[in-house]
N, C-alpha and C positions, 0 to 999 in steps of 0.2 A: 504494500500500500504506500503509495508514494503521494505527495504534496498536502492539500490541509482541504477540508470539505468547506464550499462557501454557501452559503442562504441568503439570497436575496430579498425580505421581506417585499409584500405587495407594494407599500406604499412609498418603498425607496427608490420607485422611478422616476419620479421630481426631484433631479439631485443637486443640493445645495451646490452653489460655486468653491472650487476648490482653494478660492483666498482668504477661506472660513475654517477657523480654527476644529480641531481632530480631536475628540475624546475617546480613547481605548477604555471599555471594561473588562472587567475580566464575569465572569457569570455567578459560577456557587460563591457563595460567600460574600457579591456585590448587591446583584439582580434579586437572587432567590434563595433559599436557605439551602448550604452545602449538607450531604449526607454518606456518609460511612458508607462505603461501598456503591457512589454513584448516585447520582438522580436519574432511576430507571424506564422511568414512565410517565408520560405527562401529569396523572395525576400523584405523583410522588413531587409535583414543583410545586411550591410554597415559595411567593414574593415573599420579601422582606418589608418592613413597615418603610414605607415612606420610599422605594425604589422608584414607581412610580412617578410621583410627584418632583423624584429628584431626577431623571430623563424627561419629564417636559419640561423641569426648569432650566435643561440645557439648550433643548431644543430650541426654546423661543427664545433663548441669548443668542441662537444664529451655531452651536455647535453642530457641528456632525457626530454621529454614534457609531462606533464599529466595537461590538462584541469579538473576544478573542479568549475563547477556551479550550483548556488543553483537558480533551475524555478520553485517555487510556482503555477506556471498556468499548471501543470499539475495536481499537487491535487487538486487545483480550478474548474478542467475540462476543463477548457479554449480549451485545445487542448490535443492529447494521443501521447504515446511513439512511434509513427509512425510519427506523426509532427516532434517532436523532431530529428529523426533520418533524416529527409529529412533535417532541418536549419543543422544539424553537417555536413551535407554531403555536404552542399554550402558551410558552415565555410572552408570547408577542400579543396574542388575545387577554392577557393576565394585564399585562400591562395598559394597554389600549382602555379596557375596561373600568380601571380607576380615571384614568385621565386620557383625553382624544390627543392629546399630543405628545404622548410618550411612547416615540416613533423610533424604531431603531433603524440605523440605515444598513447595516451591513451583518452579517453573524459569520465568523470564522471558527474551526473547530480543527483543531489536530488531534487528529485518531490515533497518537503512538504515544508506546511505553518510552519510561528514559532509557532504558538500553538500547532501546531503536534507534539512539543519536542520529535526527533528524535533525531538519533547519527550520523545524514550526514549534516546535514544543518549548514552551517557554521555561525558561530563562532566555532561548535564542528569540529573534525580532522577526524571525520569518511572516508570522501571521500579519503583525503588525505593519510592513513591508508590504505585505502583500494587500491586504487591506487598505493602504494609502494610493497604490495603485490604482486598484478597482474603484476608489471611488473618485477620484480626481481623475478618469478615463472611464465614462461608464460602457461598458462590453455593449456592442448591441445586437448578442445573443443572450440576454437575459434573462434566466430561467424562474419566475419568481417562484419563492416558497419548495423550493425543489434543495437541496445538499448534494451538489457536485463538485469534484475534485479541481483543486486548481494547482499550476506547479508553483512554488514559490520562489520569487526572485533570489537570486545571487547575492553574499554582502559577507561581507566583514565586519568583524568585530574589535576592536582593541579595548579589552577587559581592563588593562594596566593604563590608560590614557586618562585622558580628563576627559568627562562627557561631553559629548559632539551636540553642537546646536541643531536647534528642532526647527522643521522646515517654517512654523507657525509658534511663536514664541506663547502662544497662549494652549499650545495642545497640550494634552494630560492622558495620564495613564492611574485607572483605578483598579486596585488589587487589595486580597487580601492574606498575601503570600511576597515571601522575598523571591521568588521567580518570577511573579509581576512584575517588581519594583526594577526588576533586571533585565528585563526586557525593553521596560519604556525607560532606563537608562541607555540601553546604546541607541537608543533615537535619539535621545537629548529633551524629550518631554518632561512638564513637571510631573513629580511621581506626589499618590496620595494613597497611601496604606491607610486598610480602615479595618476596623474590628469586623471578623466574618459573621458573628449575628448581628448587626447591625448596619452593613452595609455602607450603599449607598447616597443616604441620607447623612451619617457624615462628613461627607469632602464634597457635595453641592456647592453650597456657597463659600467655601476657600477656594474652586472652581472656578468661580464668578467673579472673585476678588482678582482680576489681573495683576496685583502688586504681590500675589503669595506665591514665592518661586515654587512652593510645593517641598515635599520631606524630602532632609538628606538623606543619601543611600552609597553606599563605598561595599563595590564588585567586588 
């Protein structure tokens, strides 16, 4: 299994212009409550209090949204890229349903274990990469609500440098894991770790706040 599974939500065909600042989430732990061996089924997703409300507060600041999760239990077997796409499609009706504007524009998913050392599974930026791509060129073979394979761009890393400037001085990267925070480090994004039952609702408005460089983090 090669490259990372992308989900085009429906309504991400009206796509913001790309001179508009980039927020990466990450999913369990941001979006919807993480669970011991996976969120296996859509009704195993449980949002988190105030996820919602904290994706339309991004939205109508003019953010763009790209989900970037890393599920092991599909190279495991556990479940196939038809599972996956049914949980994205509750994520997304879950959200929708608190609030009409809590729109996500993009969902990325790498299906591999760490031993598979790939270039999507975070701590690497492959998703993220690949994600800034697709949505600053939108494909115009777009499959909405579908999970297919994309290969992911090329890149280097220098783990030991100083972090590299982010295309968009206002993009951010929200996690609830130091593989997150390592990720939207070799972007050069501001990084905001937040407590995994609590989520998203945390780092909204330090988000919003342009003056908050975001948490420090040393690779």
């Amino acid at each position: 299994m090669r490259g990372a599974y992308v989900q085009w939500p429906t309504n991400a065909l009206s796509q913001q212009a790309k001179a508009q600042p980039l927020v990466f989430l990450d999913r369990d732990g941001v979006l919807n409550l993480g669970r011991q061996g996976y969120v296996n089924t859509p009704s195993e997703l449980e949002l988190l209090p105030g996820a919602a409300k904290g994706v339309a507060a991004l939205k109508r600041a003019g953010y763009r949204i790209c989900v970037v999760t890393n599920q092991s239990a599909l190279s495991r077997g556990k479940w196939d890229h038809h599972r996956l796409t049914e949980i994205h499609i509750a994520l997304i009706a879950a959200l929708q349903s608190e609030d009409d504007d809590a729109r996500i524009d993009l969902i990325i998913t790498c299906p591999h274990r760490y031993e598979d050392d790939c270039r999507c599974r975070k701590p690497m930026p492959g998703m993220l990469l690949l994600g800034r791509t697709l949505l600053d060129e939108l494909p115009s073979d777009v499959l909405t609500n579908q999970s297919h394979l994309h290969e992911i761009p090329k890149f280097t890393v220098d783990w030991w440098g100083e972090k590299p400037s982010p295309p968009h001085s206002l993009d951010a990267m929200v996690g609830d894991r130091r593989s997150d925070m390592g990720a939207g480090w070799s972007q050069g994004v501001r990084l905001f770790r937040v407590n995994q039952y609590r989520g998203l609702v945390d780092a909204v408005q330090r988000i919003l706040d342009e003056s908050d460089p975001g948490d420090r983090f040393q690779p």
